[in-house]
N, C-alpha and C positions, 0 to 999 in steps of 0.2 A: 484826794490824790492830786500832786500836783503835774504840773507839764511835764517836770525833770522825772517824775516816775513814770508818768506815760509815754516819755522815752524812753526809759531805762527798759521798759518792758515790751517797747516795739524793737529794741536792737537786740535784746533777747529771743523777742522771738523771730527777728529775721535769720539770730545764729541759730533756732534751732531748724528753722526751715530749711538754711541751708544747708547743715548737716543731714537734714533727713531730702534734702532733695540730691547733695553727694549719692549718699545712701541709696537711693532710689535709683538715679543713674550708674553709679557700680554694680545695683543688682541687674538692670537692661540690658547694661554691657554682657554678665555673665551668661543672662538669659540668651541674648543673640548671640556670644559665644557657641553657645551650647545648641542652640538651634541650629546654627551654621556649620558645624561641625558633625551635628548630624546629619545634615542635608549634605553632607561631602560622603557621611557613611553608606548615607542608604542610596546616594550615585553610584557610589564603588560598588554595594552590593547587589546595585541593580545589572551593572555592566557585566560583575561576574556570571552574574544568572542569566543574563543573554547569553554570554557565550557558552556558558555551562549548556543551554537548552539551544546554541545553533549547535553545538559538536553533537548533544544527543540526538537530534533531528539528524544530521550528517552522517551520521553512524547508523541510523535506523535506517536513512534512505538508502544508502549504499549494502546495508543486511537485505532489507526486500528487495535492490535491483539485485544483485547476485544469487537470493532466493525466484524471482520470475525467471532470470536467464537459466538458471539450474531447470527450473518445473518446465518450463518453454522446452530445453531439449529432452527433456526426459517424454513429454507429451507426442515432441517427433517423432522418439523412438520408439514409442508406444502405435504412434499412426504409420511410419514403416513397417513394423513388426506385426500390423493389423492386417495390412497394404500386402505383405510379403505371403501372408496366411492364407489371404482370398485368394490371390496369385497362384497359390500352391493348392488351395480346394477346387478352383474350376480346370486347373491341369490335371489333375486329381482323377478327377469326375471326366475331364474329356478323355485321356486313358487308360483308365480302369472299366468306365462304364459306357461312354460313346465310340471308341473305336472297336471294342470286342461285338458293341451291336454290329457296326456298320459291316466290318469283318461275319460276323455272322451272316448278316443279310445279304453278303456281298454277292454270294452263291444264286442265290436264291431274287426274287424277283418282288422290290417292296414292293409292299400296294400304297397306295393315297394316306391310307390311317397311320402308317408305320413313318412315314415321311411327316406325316403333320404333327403326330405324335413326338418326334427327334426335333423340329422345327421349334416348336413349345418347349420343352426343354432348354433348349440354348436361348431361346428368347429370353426366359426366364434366368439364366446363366449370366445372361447379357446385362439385364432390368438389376440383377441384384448386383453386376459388380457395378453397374452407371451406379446405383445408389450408394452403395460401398466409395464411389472415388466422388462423389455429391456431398457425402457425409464427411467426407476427410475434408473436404475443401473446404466448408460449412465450418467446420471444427476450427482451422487453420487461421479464415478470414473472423473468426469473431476471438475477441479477446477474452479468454478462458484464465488467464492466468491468475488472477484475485481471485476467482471462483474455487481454481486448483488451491491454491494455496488457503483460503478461508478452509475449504475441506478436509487438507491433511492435517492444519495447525491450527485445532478449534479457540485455542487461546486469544490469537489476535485482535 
């Protein structure tokens, strides 16, 4: 082989290098194309899904505050209407059953037992509605309402 063929065969193969090195940078190009384009996709896809997952978050939050404020007055009116009950059973019991005594006894001359006896009673009248207005308060001051609501809507 002489010099003029071992040029003939280095400019050869520097045309074929440099077609296949075109080649090779055309395909990078497509390839970063194509990664780039993706990474534009899955930005987009990301952003939507944030927002997609803040309105669902938005919308949940606002379903359970409108379900606490819901169970919250239903809970008062459940402790009114408890409140109104005891109200109405110790007036109940003071004239149904403590003023027909007292009236009974009125004639008549109590002794000590019949006085201490009446005395226990209303203590006891007293003791359960302080507990009864202890209880509501108890009820009121602690936050009940995820309890309430875990309870009625086992789903959650």
């Amino acid at each position: 082989m002489t010099n003029n063929d071992l040029n003939q065969i280095s400019v050869l193969m520097d045309k074929k290098l440099k077609i296949f090195g075109d080649n090779i940078d055309d395909k990078l190009a497509k390839i970063s194309l194509k990664i780039s384009s993706t990474e534009e996709r899955l930005k987009t896809e990301m952003h939507a899904s944030d927002k997609s997952l803040k309105a669902e978050l938005l919308a949940s939050d606002a379903g359970l505050k409108a379900e606490m404020i819901a169970s919250n007055k239903s809970l008062k009116a459940e402790l009114l209407t408890s409140d109104k009950r005891v109200t109405d059973n110790v007036s109940n019991f003071i004239e149904e059953t403590l003023l027909p005594m007292i009236n009974e006894r009125f004639d008549e001359t109590a002794d000590k037992a019949d006085i201490d006896r009446i005395e226990r009673k209303l203590d006891r009248l007293i003791d359960t509605s302080l507990d009864h207005e202890q209880r509501i308060k108890e009820i009121e001051s602690v936050p009940v309402v995820a309890h309430e609501l875990k309870r009625r809507k086992p789903n959650l």
